[in-house]
Steps between C-alpha positions, in 0.01 A plus 500: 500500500789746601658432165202596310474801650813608442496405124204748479625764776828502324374665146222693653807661725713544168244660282387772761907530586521641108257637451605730850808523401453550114269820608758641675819393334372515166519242220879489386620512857256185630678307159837644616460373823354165408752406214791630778386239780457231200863555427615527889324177578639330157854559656443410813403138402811477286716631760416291779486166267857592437536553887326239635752259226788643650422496852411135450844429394699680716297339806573174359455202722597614863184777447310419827129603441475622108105599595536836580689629212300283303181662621630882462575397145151382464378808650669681266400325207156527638598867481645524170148324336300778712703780377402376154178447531321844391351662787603729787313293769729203351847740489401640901553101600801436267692813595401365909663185386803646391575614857696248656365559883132440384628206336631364830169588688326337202719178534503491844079494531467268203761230703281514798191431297654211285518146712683283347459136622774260497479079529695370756834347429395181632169364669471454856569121639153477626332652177294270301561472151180405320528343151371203266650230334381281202750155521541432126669168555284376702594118453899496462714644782809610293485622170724286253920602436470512140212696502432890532385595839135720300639828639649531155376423177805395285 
């Protein structure tokens, strides 16, 4: 339900944003500033796919927990496709984006929201383990030398 709203709050928000700031901007000006944040959020993407690449490699394998850079790099990707999208409601939330201390805040509520649920390594000793069998061979006890054990199919 929330994301339907938000599909048709979004546009509503977007056309009344232009048409505001078209009236008192003017029409050449809105364009300007719409192509501009097009072009801003175009380079943003490429530059932190290039980043995100090279910070990658130069953590290498003794990088302890790659999740938060991964995440600002998401966030600013996230950014990037915001800037791009035409709008000023969109731009407002991919210029917030670009600032690094939001981006923290943002991480740090999303983490506490996410659960992420884990299997244990092993199951207790006194956990039951329920499962079914069919025996196939029901009449021999040992399956013949020469023959394929039927795990395989040769």
């Amino acid at each position: 339900m929330w994301l339907f709203a938000i599909i048709i709050a979004v546009p509503l928000i977007e056309i009344a944003l232009f048409v505001t700031v078209g009236a008192w901007l003017g029409l050449w000006p809105t364009l300007a500033i719409v192509l501009g944040t097009a072009l801003l959020g175009g380079a943003v993407i490429r530059r932190q796919g290039v980043q995100a690449v090279a910070q990658m490699r130069a953590a290498g394998p003794q990088a302890a927990n790659p999740l938060s850079p991964l995440a600002h790099a998401a966030l600013t990707v996230v950014a990037g496709v915001l800037l791009i999208l035409p709008g000023f409601f969109t731009d407002t939330l991919g210029l917030l984006l670009l600032i690094p201390p939001l981006r923290r805040v943002l991480i740090a509520v999303l983490a506490t929201r996410m659960r992420f649920q884990t299997m244990p390594q092993r199951p207790a000793r006194d956990m039951p383990i329920d499962g079914e069998y069919i025996d196939l061979d029901s009449g021999r006890i040992d399956p013949p030398a020469n023959r394929p054990s039927g795990w395989t199919r040769h």
